[in-house]
N, C-alpha and C positions, 0 to 999 in steps of 0.2 A: 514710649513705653515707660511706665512708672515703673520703679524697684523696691525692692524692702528688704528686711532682714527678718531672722526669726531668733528670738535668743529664749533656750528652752534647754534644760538639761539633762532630763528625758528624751533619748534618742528615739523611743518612738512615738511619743508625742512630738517631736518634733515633725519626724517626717508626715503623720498624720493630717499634722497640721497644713503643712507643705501641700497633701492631697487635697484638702476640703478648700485650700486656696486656688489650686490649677483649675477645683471646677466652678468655684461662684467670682473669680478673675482672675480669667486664662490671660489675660495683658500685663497681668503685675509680674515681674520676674525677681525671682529670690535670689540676693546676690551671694547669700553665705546662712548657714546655720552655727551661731554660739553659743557656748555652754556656759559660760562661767560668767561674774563681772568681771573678771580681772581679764579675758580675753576680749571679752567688746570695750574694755578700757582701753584695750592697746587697737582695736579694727576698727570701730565704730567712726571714729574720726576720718579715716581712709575710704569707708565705702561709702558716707555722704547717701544711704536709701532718702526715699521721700516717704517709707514710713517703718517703724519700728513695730513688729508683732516682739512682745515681751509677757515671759512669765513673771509674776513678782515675785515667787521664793526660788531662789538661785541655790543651787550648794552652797558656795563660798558667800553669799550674804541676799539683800533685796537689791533689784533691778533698780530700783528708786535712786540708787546710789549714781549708778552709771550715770543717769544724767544727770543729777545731780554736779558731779566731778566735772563731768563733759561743759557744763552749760548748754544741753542741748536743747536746740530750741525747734526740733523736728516733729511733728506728730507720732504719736504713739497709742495702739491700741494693748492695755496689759489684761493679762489671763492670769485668770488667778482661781482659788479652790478654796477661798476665802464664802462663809457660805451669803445670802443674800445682804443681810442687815451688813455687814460690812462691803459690798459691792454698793449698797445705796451710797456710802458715806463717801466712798470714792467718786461715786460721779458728779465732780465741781465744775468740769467741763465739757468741751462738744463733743469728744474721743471717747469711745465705747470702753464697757469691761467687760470680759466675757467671763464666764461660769465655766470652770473643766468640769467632764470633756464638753469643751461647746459645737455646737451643730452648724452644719451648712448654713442655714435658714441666719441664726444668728452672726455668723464671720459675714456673711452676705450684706447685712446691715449695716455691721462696723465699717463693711470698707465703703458702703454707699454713703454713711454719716462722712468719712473722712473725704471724699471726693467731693461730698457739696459744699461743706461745711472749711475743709483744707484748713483746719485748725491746728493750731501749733501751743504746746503744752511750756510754758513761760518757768525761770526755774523757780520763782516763787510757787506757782502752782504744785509743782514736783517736790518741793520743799516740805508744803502742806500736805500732799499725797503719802508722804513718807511718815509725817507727824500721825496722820490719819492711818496708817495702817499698822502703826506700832502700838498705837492706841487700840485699836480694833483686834491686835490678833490674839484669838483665847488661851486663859489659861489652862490647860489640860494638867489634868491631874497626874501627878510622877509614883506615888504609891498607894498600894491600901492597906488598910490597919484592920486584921482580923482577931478577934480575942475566942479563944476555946478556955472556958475555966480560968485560970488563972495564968494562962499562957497568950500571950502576943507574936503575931506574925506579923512582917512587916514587908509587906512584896509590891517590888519595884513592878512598873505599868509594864520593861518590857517582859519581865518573867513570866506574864498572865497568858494564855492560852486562851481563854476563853473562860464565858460566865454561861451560864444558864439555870434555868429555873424549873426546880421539878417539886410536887408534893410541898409545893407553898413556902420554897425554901430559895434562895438565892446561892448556888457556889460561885466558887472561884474556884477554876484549874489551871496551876502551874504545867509551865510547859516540862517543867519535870517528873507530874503526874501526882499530885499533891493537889485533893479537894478540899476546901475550907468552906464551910456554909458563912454567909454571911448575913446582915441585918437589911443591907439594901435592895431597893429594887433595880429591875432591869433597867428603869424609866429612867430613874434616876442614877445610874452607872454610865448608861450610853449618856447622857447629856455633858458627865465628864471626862469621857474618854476622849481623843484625838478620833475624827472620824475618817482620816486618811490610814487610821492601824486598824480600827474595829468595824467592825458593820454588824446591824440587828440584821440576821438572816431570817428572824422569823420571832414571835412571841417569846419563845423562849431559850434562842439561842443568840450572844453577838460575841463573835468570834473575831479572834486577832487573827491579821494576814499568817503570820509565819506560823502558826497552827495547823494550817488549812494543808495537807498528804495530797490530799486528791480532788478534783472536781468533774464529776460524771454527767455528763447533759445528755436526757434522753431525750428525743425525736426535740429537742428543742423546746419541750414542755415543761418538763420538772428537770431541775438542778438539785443533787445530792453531795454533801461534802462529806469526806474521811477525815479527820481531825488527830490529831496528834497530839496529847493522850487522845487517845478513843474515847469517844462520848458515849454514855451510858446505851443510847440506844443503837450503837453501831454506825449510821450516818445519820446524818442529820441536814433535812430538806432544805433548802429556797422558797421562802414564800414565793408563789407565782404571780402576784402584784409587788413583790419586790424584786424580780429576775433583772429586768430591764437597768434599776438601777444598782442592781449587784455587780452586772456583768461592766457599765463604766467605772464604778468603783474597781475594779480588779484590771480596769486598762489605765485611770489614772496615773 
């Protein structure tokens, strides 16, 4: 029987993950779930799996590191939420990278890649892997600069609530319930937001998690959100070609 590890610090991502491996290899057995580097710095050495599932953003720093320290010269498949263009840049080797949340279909693959393949990630390579995703990971924008007349607002990304666009105007609403119109579009706000806090719900709505009161799912069709200030028209829909990916976005 092959073993592995899962180092994940999202506890239910992690167990999730744990599921989607019992059913595409019910022979792999999970010898431990870790959260942090600093706990697989101190286990990893000890439980000796034949393969590593690893997320690459840890709390306390990147995964990269671990073996990095370790010299580990085990195979590893890393999970990341990193979006495509940087998953391309990572793949220098035989070992998979999966997309959160990744699918049966895809974990399925990585562990087929690593059983034919039985390749092992060298620390040069992990070296470059680390170089390559410090390189790669975006800058997101920390405030926005709104001007009313002769006055300047200067609001931090987490105070923002939410943007939306109404009557050909772009606001911003403070989570303190402070509208400010601004110059930009939605198009170009979502492309510098952090896409793990905001999400376009819909043409004219991208809403920060911690905004989000309520989420009503009726018969599984339409998705209605309460929002926190309260959005002008009361709730405010889910596109229904973007439900599918609203609802991993909110298990991320």
């Amino acid at each position: 029987m092959q073993t592995c590890i899962i180092i994940e610090d999202e506890r239910h991502a992690a167990l999730f993950l744990q599921e989607q491996l019992a059913q595409v290899a019910p022979d792999m057995q999970v010898l431990a779930m870790l959260e942090s580097v600093e706990e697989a710095l101190v286990k990893l050495p000890a439980l000796r799996p034949d393969l590593v599932l690893a997320d690459i953003q840890l709390e306390d720093g990147l995964s990269f590191t671990i073996f990095e320290r370790l010299q580990w010269r085990g195979p590893v498949v890393f999970i990341t939420a990193y979006d495509a263009y940087a998953i391309r840049a990572f793949k220098i080797n035989g070992i998979d990278y999966l997309l959160k949340p990744c699918n049966e279909a895809e974990l399925a693959a990585a562990i087929r890649k690593y059983r034919q393949q039985a390749g092992v990630l060298s620390q040069e390579t992990l070296l470059n892997l680390l170089k390559t995703a410090q390189m790669a990971r975006p800058a997101f924008k920390e405030r926005f600069a709104v001007q009313l007349g002769a006055r300047i607002w200067s609001v931090p990304v987490g105070q923002v609530g939410y943007f939306y666009f109404s009557n050909r105007v772009t606001y911003l609403v403070t989570l303190d319930g402070q509208r400010l119109p601004m110059h930009d579009s939605l198009d170009a706000i979502s492309a510098e937001v952090d896409p793990a806090l905001f999400f376009r719900v819909n043409r004219s709505y991208l809403v920060q998690h911690g905004a989000i009161e309520r989420i009503e799912s009726h018969a599984g069709r339409n998705i209605l959100l309460m929002l926190q200030p309260a959005s002008p028209e009361g709730s405010v829909a889910v596109s229904k070609d973007r439900i599918a990916e609203f609802k991993s976005w909110l298990n991320r």
